[in-house]
C-alpha positions in Angstrom: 5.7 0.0 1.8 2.7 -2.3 1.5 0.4 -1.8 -1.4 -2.7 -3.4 -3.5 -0.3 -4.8 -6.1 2.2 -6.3 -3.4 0.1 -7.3 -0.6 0.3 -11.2 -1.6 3.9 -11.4 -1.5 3.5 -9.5 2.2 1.2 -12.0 3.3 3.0 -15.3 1.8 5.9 -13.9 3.4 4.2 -13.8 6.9 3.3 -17.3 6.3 6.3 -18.3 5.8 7.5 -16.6 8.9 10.0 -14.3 6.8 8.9 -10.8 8.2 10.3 -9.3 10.8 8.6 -7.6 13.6 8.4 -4.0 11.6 7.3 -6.0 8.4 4.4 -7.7 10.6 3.5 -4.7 11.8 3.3 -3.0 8.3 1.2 -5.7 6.9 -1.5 -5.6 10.0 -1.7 -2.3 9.7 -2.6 -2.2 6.3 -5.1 -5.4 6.7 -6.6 -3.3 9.2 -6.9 -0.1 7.4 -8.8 -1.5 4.4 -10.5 -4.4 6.3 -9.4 -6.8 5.2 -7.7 -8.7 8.6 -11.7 -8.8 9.2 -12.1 -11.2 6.1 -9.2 -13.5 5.8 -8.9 -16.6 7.8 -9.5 -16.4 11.2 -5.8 -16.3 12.5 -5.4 -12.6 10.7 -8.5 -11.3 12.6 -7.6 -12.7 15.7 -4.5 -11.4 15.9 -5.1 -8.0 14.2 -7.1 -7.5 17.4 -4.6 -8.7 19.7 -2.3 -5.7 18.3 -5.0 -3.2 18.7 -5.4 -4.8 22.4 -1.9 -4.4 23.1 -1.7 -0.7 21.5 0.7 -1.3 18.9 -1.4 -0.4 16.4 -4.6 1.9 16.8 -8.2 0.9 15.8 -7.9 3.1 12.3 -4.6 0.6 11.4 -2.1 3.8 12.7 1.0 1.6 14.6 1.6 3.5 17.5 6.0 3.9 16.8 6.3 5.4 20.2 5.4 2.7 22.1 7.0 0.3 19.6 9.9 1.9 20.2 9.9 1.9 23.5 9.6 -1.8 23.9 13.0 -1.8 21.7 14.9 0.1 24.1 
């Protein structure tokens, strides 16, 4: 679970490119709930939107599991 105190480490690891998919899709839904994929760097924002577009996560930052899952089977 992403919080205040460990959202750096979330984000360093995306970075990185040491999330998985579920990870990534934790961490934008949580920039997107408290605004924040609105303020970093223009890559956040970008793609933040490009989840909402593609409904895997919903406007208010809810990730949309059943269509998630879905894709998985």
């Amino acid at each position: 679970m992403i919080t205040n105190e460990n959202r750096v480490n979330y984000i360093m690891g995306y970075e990185c490119g040491d999330l998985n998919d579920t990870e990534t899709l934790e961490l934008f839904s949580h920039l997107i709930k408290n605004g924040m994929a609105w303020n970093l760097q223009g890559h956040y924002g970008r793609f933040a939107k490009s989840l909402i577009d593609d409904n895997y996560i919903d406007k208010d930052g809810t990730i949309n599991w059943d269509y998630v899952n879905e894709l998985l089977k």
